[in-house]
FITIMAR-849893 format. One record per residue (C-alpha): x, y, z. Coordinates in Angstrom, 3 decimals, decimal comma. Layout:
<pt><c1>X</c1><c2>Y</c2><c3>Z</c3></pt>
...
END
This chain:
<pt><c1>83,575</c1><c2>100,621</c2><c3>115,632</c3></pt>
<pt><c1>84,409</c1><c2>102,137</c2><c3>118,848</c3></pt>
<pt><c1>87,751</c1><c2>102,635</c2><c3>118,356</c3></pt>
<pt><c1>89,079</c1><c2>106,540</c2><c3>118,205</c3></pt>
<pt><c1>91,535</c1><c2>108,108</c2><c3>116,081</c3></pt>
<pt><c1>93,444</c1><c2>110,990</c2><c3>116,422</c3></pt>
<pt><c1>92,403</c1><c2>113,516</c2><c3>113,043</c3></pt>
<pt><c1>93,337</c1><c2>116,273</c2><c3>112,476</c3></pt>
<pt><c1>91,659</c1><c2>116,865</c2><c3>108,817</c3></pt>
<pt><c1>89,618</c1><c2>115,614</c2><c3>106,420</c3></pt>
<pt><c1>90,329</c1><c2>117,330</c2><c3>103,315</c3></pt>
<pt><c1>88,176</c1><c2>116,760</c2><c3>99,955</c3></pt>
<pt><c1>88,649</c1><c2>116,833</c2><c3>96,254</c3></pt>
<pt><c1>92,310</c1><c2>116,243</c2><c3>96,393</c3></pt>
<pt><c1>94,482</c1><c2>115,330</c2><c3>93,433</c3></pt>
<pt><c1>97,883</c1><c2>114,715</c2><c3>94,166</c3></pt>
<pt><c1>97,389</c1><c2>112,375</c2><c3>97,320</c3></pt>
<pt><c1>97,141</c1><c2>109,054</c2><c3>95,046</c3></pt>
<pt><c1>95,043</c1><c2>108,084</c2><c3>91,736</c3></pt>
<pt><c1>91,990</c1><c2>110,256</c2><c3>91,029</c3></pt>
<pt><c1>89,580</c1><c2>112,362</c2><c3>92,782</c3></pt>
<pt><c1>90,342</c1><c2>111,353</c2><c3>96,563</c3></pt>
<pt><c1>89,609</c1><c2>112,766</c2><c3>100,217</c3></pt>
<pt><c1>92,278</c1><c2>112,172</c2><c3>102,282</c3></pt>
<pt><c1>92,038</c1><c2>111,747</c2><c3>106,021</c3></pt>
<pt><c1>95,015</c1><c2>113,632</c2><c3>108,025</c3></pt>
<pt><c1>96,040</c1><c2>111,550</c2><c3>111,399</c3></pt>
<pt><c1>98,046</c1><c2>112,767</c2><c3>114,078</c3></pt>
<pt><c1>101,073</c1><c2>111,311</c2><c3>114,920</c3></pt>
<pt><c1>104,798</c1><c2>110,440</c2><c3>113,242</c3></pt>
<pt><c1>107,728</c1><c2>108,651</c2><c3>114,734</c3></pt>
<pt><c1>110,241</c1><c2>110,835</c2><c3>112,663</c3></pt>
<pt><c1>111,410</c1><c2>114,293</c2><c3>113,122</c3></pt>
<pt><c1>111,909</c1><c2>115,613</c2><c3>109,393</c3></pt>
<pt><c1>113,661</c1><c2>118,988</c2><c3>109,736</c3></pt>
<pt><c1>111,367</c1><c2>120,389</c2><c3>106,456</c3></pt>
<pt><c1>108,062</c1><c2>118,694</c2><c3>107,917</c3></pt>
<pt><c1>105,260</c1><c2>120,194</c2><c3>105,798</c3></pt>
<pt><c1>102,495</c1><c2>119,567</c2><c3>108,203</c3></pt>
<pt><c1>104,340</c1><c2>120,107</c2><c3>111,705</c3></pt>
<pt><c1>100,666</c1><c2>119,816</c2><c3>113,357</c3></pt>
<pt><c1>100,707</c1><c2>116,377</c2><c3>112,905</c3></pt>
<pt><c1>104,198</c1><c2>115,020</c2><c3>113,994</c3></pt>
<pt><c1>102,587</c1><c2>114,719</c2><c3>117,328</c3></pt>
<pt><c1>100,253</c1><c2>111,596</c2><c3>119,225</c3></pt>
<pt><c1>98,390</c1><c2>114,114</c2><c3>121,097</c3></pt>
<pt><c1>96,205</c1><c2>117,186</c2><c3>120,245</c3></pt>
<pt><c1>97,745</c1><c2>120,264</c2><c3>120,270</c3></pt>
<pt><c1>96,401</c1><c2>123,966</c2><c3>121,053</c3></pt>
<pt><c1>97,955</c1><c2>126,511</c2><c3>118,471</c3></pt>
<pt><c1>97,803</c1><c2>130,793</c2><c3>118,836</c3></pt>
<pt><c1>97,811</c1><c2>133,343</c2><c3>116,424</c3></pt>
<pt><c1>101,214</c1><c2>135,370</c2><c3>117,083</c3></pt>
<pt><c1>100,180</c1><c2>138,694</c2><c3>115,602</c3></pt>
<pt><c1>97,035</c1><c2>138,738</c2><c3>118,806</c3></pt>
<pt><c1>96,457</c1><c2>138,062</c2><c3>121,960</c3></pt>
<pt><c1>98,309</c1><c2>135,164</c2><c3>123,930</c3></pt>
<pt><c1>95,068</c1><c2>133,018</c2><c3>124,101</c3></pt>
<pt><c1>94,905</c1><c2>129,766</c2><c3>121,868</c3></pt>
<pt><c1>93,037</c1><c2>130,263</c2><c3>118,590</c3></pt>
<pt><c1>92,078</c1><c2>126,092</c2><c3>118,202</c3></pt>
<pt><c1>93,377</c1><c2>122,681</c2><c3>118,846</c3></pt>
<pt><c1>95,549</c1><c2>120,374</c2><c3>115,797</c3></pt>
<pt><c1>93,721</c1><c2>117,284</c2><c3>116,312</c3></pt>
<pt><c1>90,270</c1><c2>116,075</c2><c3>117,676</c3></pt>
<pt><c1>89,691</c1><c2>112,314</c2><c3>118,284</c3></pt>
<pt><c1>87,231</c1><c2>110,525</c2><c3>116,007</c3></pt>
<pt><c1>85,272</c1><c2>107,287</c2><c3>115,752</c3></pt>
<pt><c1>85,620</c1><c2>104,556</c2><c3>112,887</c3></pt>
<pt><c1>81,890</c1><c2>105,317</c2><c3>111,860</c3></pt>
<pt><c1>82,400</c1><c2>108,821</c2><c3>112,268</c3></pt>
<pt><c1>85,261</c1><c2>108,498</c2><c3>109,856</c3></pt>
<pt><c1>83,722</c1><c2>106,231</c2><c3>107,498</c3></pt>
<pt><c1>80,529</c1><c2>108,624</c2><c3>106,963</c3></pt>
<pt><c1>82,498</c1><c2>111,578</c2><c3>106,552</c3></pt>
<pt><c1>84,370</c1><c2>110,002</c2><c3>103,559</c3></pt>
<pt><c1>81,346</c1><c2>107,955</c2><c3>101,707</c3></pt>
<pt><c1>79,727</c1><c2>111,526</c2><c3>101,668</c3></pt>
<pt><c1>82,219</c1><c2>111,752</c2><c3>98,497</c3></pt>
<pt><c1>81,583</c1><c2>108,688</c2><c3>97,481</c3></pt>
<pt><c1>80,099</c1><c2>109,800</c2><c3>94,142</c3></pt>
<pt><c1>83,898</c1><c2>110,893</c2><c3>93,165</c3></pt>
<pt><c1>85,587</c1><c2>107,508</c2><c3>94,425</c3></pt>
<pt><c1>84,688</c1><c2>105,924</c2><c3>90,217</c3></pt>
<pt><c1>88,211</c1><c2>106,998</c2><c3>89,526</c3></pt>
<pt><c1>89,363</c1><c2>107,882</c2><c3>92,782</c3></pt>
<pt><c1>89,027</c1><c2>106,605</c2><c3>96,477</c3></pt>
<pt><c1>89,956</c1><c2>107,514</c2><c3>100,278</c3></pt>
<pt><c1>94,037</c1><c2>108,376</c2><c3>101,230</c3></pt>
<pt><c1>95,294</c1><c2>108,329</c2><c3>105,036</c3></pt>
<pt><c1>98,220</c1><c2>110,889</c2><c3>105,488</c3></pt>
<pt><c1>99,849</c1><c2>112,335</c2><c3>108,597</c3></pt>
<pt><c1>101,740</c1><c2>111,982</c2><c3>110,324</c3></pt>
<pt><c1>102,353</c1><c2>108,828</c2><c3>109,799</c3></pt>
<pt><c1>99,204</c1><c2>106,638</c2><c3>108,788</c3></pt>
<pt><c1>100,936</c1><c2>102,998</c2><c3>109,134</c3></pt>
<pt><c1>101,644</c1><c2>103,279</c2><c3>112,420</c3></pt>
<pt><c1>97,813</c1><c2>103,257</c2><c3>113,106</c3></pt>
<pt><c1>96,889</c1><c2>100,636</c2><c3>110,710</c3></pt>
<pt><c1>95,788</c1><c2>98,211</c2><c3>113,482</c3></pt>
<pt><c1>93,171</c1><c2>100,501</c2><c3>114,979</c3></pt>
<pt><c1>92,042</c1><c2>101,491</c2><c3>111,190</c3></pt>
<pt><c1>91,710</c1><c2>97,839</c2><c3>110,305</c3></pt>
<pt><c1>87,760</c1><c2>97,392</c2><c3>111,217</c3></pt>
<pt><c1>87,575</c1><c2>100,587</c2><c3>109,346</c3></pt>
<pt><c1>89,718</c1><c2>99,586</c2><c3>106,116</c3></pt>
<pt><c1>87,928</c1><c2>96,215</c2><c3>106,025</c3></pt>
<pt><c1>84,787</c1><c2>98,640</c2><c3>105,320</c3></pt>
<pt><c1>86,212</c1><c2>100,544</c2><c3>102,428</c3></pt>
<pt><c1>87,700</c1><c2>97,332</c2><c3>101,093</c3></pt>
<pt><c1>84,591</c1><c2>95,356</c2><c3>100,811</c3></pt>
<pt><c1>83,059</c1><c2>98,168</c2><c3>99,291</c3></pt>
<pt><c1>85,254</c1><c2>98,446</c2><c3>96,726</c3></pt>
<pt><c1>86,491</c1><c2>101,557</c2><c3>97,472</c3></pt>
<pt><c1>90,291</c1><c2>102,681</c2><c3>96,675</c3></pt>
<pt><c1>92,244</c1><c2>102,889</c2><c3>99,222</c3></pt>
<pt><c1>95,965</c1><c2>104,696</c2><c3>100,044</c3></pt>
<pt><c1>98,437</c1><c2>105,763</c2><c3>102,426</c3></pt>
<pt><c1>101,256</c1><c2>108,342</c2><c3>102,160</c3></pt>
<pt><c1>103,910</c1><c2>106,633</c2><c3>104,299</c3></pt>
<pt><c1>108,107</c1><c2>107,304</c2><c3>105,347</c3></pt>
<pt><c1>107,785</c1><c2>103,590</c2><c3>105,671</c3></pt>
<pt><c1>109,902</c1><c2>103,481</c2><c3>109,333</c3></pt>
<pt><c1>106,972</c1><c2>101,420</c2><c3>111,134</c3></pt>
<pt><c1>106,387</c1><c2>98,069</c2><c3>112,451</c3></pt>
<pt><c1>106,347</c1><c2>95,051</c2><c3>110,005</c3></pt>
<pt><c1>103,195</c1><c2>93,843</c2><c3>111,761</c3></pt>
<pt><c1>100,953</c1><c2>97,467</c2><c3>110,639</c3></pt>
<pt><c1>102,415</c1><c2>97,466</c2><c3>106,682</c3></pt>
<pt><c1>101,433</c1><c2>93,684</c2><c3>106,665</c3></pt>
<pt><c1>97,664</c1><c2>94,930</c2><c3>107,517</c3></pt>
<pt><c1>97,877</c1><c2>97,898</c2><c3>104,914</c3></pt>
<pt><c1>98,690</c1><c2>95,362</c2><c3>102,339</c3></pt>
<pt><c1>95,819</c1><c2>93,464</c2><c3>102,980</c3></pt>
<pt><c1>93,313</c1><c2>96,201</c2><c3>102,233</c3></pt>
<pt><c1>95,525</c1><c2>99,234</c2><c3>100,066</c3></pt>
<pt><c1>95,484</c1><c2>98,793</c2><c3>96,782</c3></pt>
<pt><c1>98,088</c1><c2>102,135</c2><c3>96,324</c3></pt>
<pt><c1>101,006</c1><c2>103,209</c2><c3>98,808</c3></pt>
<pt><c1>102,743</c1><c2>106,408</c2><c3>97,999</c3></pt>
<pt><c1>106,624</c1><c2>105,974</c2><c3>99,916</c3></pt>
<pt><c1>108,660</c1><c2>108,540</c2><c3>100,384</c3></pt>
<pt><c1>112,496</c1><c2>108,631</c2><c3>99,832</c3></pt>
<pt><c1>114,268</c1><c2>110,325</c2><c3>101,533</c3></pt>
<pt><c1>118,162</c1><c2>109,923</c2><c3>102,760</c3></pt>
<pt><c1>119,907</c1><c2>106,479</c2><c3>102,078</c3></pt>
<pt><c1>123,040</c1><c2>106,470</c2><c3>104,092</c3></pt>
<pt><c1>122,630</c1><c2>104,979</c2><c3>107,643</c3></pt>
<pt><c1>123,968</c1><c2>107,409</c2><c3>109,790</c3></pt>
<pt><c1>122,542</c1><c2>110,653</c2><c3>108,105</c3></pt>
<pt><c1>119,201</c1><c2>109,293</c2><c3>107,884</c3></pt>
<pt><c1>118,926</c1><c2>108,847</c2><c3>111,520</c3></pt>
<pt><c1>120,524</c1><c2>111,686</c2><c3>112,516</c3></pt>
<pt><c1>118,611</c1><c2>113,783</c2><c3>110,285</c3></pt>
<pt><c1>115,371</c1><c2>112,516</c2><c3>110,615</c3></pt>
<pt><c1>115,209</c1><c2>109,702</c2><c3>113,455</c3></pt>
<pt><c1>114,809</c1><c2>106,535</c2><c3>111,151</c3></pt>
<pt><c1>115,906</c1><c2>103,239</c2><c3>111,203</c3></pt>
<pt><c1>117,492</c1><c2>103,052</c2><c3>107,161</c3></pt>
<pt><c1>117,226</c1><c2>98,521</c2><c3>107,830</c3></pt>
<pt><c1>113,575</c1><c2>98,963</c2><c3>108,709</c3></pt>
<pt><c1>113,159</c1><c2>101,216</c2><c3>105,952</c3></pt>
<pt><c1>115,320</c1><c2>98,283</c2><c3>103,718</c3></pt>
<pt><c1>112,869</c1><c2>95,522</c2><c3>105,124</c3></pt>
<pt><c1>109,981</c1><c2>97,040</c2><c3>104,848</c3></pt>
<pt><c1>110,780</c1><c2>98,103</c2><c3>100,977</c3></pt>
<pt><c1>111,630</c1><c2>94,518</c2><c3>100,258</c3></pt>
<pt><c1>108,221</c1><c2>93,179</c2><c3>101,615</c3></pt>
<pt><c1>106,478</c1><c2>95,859</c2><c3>99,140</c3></pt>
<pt><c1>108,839</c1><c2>94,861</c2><c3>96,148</c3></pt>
<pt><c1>107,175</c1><c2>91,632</c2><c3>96,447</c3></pt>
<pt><c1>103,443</c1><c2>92,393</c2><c3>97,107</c3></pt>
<pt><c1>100,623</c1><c2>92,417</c2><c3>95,295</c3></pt>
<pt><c1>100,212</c1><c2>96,398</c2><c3>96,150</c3></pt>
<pt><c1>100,805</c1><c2>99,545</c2><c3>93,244</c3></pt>
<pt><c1>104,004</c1><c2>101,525</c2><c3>94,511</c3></pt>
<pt><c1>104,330</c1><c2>105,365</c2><c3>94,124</c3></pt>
<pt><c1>108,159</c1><c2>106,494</c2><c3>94,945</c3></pt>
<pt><c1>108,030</c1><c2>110,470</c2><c3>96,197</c3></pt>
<pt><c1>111,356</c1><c2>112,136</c2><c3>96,460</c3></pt>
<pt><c1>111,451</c1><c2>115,574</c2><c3>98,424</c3></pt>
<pt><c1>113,992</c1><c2>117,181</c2><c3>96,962</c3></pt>
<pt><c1>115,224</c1><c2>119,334</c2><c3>100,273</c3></pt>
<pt><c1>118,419</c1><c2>120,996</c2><c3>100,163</c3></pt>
<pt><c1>121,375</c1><c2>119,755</c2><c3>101,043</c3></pt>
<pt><c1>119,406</c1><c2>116,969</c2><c3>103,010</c3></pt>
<pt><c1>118,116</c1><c2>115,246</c2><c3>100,298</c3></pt>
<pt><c1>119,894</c1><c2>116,866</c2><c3>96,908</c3></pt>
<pt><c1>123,620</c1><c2>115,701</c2><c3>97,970</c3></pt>
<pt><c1>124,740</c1><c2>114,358</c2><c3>94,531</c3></pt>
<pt><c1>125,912</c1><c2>111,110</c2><c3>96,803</c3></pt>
<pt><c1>122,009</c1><c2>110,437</c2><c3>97,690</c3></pt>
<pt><c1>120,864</c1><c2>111,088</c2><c3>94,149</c3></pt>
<pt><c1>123,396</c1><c2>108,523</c2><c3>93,241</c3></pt>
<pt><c1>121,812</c1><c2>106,220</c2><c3>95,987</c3></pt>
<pt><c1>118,201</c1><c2>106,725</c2><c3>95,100</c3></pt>
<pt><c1>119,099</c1><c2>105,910</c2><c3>91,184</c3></pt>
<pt><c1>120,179</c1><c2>102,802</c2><c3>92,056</c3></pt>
<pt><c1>117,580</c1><c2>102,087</c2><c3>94,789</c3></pt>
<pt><c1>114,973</c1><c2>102,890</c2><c3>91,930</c3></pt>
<pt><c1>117,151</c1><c2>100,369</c2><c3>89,602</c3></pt>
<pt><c1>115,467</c1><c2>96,855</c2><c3>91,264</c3></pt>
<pt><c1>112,462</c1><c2>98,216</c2><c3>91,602</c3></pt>
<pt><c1>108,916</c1><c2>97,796</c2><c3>90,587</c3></pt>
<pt><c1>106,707</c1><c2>100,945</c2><c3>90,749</c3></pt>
<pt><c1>103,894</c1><c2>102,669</c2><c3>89,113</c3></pt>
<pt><c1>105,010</c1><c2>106,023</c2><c3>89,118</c3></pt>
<pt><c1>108,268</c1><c2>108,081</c2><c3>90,721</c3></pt>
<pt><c1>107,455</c1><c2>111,736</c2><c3>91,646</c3></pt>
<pt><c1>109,747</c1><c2>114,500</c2><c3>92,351</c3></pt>
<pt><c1>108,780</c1><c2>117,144</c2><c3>94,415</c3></pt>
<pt><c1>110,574</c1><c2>120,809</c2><c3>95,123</c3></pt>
<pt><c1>110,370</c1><c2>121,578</c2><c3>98,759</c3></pt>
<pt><c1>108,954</c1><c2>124,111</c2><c3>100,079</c3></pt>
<pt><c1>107,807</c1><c2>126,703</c2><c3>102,543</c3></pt>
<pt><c1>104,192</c1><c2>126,976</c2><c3>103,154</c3></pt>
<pt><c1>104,057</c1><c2>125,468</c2><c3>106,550</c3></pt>
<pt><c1>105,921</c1><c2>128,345</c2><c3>108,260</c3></pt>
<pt><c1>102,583</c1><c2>129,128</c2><c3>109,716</c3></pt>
<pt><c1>101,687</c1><c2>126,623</c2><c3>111,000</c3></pt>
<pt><c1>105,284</c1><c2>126,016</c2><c3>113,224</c3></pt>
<pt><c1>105,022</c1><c2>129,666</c2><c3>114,176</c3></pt>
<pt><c1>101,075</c1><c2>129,138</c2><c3>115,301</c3></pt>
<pt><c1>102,814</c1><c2>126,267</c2><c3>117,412</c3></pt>
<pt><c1>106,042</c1><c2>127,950</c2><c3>118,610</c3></pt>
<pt><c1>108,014</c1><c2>125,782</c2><c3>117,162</c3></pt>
<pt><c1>111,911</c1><c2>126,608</c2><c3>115,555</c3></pt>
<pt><c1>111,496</c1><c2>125,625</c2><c3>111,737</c3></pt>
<pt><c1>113,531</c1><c2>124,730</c2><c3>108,820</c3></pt>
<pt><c1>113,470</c1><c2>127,489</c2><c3>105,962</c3></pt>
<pt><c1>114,146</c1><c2>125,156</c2><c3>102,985</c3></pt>
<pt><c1>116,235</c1><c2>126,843</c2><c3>100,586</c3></pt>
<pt><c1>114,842</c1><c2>127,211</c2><c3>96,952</c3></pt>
<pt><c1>115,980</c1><c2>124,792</c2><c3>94,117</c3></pt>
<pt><c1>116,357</c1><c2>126,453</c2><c3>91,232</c3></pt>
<pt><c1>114,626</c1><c2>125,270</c2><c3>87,968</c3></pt>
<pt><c1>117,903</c1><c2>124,423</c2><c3>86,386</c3></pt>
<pt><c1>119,118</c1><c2>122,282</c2><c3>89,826</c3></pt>
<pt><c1>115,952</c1><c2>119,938</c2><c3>89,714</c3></pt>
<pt><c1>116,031</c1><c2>119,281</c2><c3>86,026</c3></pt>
<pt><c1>119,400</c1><c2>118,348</c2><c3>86,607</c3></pt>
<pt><c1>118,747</c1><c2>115,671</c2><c3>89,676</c3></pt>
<pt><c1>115,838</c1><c2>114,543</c2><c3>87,288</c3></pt>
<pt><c1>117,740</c1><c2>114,047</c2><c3>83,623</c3></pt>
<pt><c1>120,219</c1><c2>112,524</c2><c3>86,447</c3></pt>
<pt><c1>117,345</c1><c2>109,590</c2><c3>87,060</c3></pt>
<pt><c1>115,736</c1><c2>109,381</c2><c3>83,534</c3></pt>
<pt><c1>119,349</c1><c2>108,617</c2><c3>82,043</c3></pt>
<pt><c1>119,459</c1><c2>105,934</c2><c3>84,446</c3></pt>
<pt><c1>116,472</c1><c2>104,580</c2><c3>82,672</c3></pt>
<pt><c1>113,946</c1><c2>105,417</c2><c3>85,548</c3></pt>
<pt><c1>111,402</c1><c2>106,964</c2><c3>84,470</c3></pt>
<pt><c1>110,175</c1><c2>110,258</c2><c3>86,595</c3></pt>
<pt><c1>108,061</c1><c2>113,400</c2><c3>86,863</c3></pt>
<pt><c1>108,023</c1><c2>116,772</c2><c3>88,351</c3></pt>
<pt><c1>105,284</c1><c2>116,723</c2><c3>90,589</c3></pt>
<pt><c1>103,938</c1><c2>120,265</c2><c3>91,686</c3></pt>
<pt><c1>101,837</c1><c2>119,720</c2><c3>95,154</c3></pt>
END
């Protein structure tokens, strides 16, 4: 296992990154450009040095530091006592676009029975979700904007390689998780609620999540200079709206507070 990937966290006991008790492994590195990114340290391939504003002008630490395959693995079976109901997530970033150089590594976990998961936007290569569905037993996909144009101008992605790739999970052998950021207007437009209801309609999935967007990461874009996107609140009366919107459709979905 010589092969290095770009981390940058390994965070334990987490419940909201798939089934159970899980540690999830952060990875550098997304193709997209999502205005409301929650983890902005990760969007890029490369690690990145990041400053505290309020002091001096000298970096405080780097986003990212480049890890082995065994140095992975031992750092997760060291929770291995949690995994009965639980297992190992890869987040990001975006995890399947690194599924080739995990593969040694996922083989592992696999033939040790232990659960794995991804968090994915699902805009990769056929060729890396075809090796996460030989090993993943869970995949949480986001969804995000439906219409062509605005999804690639809001966020970079290809919608028909988002379309392919969705079809090739409709008919694996792989539990489905459907996450919908609610981010407004991006995401909340009554025409993509309408789109995502009857996306969900042909769909097989173990659970659909909805989740209120949020602020948190504004420290972490001003630690790395970057211009950010202050996501304007949804009021508890807006979101139970978009979701009696989906349950009357007969799809069946929860509020999911992360």
């Amino acid at each position: 296992m010589e092969t290095e990937i770009l981390v940058s966290n390994i965070q334990r006991f987490c419940l909201h990154d798939g089934p159970g008790i899980r540690t999830t492994v952060f990875l550098k590195g997304c193709n997209l450009h999502c205005p409301w990114c929650a983890n902005p340290e990760n969007i890029s391939f490369e690690p990145q040095q990041y400053f505290a504003r309020e002091e001096s002008k000298e970096p405080k630490g780097v986003y990212g530091k480049w890890m082995s395959l065994q140095n992975i693995y031992e750092e997760v079976m060291t929770d291995k006592l949690y995994y009965k109901n639980g297992g190992v997530t890869f987040s990001g970033g975006e995890p399947l676009l690194s599924m080739s150089k995990l593969e040694p590594l996922l083989k592992r976990l696999y033939q040790e029975k232990i659960s794995i998961c991804a968090e994915t936007a699902l805009f990769v290569p056929e060729e890396e979700l075809q090796i996460a569905l030989k090993y993943l037993d869970t995949l949480i996909v986001d969804i995000k904007i439906l219409e062509e144009e605005k999804c690639k101008n809001t966020h970079g992605g290809t919608l028909k390689t988002y379309l392919r790739n969705i079809n090739i999970l409709n008919n694996a052998d792989i539990d489905v998780i459907y996450r919908i950021p609610l981010i407004k207007p991006y995401t909340t437009e009554a025409e993509n609620i309408n789109r995502i209801v009857d996306f969900l309609q042909s769909k097989r999935y173990l659970a659909v999540e909805l989740i209120k967007g949020h602020n948190l990461a504004e420290k972490k874009y001003q630690s790395l200079d970057k211009e950010w996107y202050r996501v304007p609140e949804l009021s508890d009366e807006e979101l139970c709206t978009i979701k009696s919107k989906i349950l009357q459709n007969g799809i069946s979905a929860e509020i999911c507070k992360i």
